[in-house]
MITI-706794 format. One record per residue (C-alpha): x, y, z. Coordinates in steps of 0.25 Angstrom, whole numbers, padded with zeros to 4 digits, always signed. Layout:
BEGIN
XYZ...
***
This chain:
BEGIN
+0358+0624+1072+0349+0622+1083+0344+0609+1079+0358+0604+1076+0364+0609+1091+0352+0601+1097+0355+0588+1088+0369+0587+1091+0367+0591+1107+0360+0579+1109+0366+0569+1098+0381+0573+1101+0379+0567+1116+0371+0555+1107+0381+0552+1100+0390+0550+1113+0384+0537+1116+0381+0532+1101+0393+0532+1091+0390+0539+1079+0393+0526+1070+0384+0516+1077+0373+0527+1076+0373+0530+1061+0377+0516+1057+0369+0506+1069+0357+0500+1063+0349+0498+1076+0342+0509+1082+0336+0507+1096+0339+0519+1106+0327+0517+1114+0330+0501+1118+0338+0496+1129+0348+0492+1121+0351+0504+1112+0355+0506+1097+0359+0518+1091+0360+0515+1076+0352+0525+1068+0354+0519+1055+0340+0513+1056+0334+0527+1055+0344+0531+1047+0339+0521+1037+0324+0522+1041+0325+0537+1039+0332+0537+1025+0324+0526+1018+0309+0532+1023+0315+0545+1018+0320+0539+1006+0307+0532+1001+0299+0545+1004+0307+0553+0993+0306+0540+0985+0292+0543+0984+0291+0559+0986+0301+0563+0975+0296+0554+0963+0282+0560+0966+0286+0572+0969+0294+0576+0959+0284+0570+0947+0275+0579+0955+0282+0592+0953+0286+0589+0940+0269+0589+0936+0268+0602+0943+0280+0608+0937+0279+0605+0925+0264+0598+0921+0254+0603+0931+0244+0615+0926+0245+0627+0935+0233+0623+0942+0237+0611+0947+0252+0615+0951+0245+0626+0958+0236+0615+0967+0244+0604+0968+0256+0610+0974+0250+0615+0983+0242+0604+0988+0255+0596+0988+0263+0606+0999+0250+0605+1008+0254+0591+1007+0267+0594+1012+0261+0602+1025+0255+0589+1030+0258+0583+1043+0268+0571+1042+0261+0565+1052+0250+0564+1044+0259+0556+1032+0263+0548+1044+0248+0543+1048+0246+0543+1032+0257+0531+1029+0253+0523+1041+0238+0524+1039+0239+0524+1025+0252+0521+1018+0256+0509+1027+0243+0502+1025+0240+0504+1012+0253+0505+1003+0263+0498+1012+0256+0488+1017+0249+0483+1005+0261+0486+0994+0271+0480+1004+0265+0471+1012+0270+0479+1025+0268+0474+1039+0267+0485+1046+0263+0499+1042+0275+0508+1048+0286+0505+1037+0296+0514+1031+0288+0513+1018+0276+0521+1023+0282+0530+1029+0289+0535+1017+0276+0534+1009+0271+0544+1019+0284+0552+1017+0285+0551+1004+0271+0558+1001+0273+0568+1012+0288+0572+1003+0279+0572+0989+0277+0587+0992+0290+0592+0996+0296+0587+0982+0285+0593+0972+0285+0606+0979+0302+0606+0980+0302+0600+0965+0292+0608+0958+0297+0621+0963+0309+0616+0955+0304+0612+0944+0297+0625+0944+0308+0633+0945+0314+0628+0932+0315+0639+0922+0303+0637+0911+0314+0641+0901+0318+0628+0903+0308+0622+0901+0304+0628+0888+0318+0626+0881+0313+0611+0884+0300+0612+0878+0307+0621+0867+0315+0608+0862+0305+0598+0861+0304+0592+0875+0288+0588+0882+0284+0594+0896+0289+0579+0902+0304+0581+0896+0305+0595+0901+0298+0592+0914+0310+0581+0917+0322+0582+0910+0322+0599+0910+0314+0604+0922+0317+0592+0933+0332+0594+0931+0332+0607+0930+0326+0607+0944+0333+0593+0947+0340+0600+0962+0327+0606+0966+0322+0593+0965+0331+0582+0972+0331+0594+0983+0315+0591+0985+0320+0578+0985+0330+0580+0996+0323+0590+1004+0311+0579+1003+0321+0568+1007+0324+0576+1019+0311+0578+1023+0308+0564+1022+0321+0561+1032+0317+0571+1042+0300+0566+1041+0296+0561+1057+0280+0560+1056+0280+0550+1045+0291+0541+1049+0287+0541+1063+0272+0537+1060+0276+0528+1049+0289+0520+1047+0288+0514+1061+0297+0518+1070+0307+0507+1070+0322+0509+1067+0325+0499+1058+0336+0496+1048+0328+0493+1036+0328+0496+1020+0313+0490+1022+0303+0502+1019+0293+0492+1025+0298+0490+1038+0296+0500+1051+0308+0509+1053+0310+0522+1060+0316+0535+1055+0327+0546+1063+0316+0555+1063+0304+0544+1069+0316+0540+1080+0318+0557+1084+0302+0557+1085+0301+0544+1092+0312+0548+1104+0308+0560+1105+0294+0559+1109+0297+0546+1117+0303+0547+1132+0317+0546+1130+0325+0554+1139+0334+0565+1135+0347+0564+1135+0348+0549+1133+0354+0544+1119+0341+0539+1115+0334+0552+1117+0349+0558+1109+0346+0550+1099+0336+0555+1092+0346+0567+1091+0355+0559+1085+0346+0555+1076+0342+0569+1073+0356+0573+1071+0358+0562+1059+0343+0568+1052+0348+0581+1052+0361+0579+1045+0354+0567+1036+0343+0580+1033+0353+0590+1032+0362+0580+1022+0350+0577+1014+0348+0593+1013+0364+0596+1010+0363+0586+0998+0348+0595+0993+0357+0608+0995+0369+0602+0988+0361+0594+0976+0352+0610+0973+0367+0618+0972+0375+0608+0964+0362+0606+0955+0353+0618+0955+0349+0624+0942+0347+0639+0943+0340+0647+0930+0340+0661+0927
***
């Protein structure tokens, strides 16, 4: 409740100077300039696709991953790669920030793509992408795990191999715990700062290019906010504008996980 007073404190007085259309539907974004845009669909746009890559390459691994520990790994190595996988999930994202401009950007993008510079959408969600990996094994696993063995063995019993029952018994039986690690990593993704910041460039551009430098909501809050804009401008409210519109993007994105686990959730006795 706190955090949603001190959003709409400062971007209700916003939103006084800036009409609530041109703001969600302008495609230029320049506050800081002398002549001064307020059109945060380039964030809007830079935010959802960078997001939307990294679960394009976290869920497909991910959850090829926690099907082999659910379902193939020996004890032994469920018990050691787990693990090591959440000790992933406690590294800085500054660090994947540093790690896609000194080694994604030059020697993945650049080469495959024939970039020109190395802050691009593309690393930045390469960065991402690995940094979600975790998140989805450990969320999808404990799913899949939690699926009755009975199941299971009524599968086995009529004839079906370890790769049947693994996808067309145990992954829909835990299908709601699954696309929630998908969401809940998707939301991550959206609300990320370090990577975006280090890695996509930092410019608010219109784009469906992954090449091309852009900048996302959260890069513009971390940009303002350390700069020397004064408070109680529109330009130092906006970044509270901004936050306002990822908090409710956030906070649909975790409605629709909440709604998806009751309408679908299987419970076993």
């Amino acid at each position: 409740m706190g955090i949603v007073a001190v959003l709409l404190i400062e971007a209700i007085p916003f939103f006084g100077d800036v009409s609530v259309i041109s703001f969600l539907t302008g495609t230029k974004w320049a506050p800081l300039f002398a002549d001064k845009s307020f059109g945060a669909l380039p964030l809007l746009s830079a935010t959802a696709l960078i997001a939307g890559m990294a679960l394009a390459v976290a869920f497909p691994l991910g959850l090829l991953t926690a099907i082999y520990l659910s379902e193939y790994a020996p004890d032994v190595v469920r018990s050691t790669v787990k693990p090591a996988l959440e000790v992933l999930a406690g590294i800085p994202t500054v660090v994947y920030g540093f790690f896609a401009i000194s080694f994604i950007s030059p020697n993945i993008v650049r080469p495959l793509f024939d970039s020109e510079t190395i802050f691009t959408a593309l690393a930045a969600s390469l960065a991402m992408g690995i940094m979600l990996i975790p998140m989805v094994v450990s969320l999808s696993e404990d799913a899949m795990r939690s699926v009755p063995s009975a199941l299971r063995e009524g599968a086995y019993a009529l004839g079906a191999n370890r790769f049947q029952v693994s996808v067309r018994v145990v992954v829909p039986a835990a299908l709601s715990g699954i696309v929630a690690a998908g969401l809940l990593a998707l939301a991550r993704a959206v609300g990320e700062t370090m990577i975006v910041t280090i890695a996509a460039g930092g410019v608010p551009n219109l784009s469906a290019n992954p090449l091309e430098a852009m900048q996302a909501m959260t890069a513009y809050i971390m940009e303002v906010a350390m700069g020397d804009t004064p408070r109680g401008t529109v330009e130092y409210r906006s970044i509270f504008a901004i936050g306002m519109l990822l908090f409710v993007f956030t906070l649909g994105l975790n409605l629709v996980a909440r709604g998806f686990i009751a309408k679908f959730r299987e419970v076993y006795e």
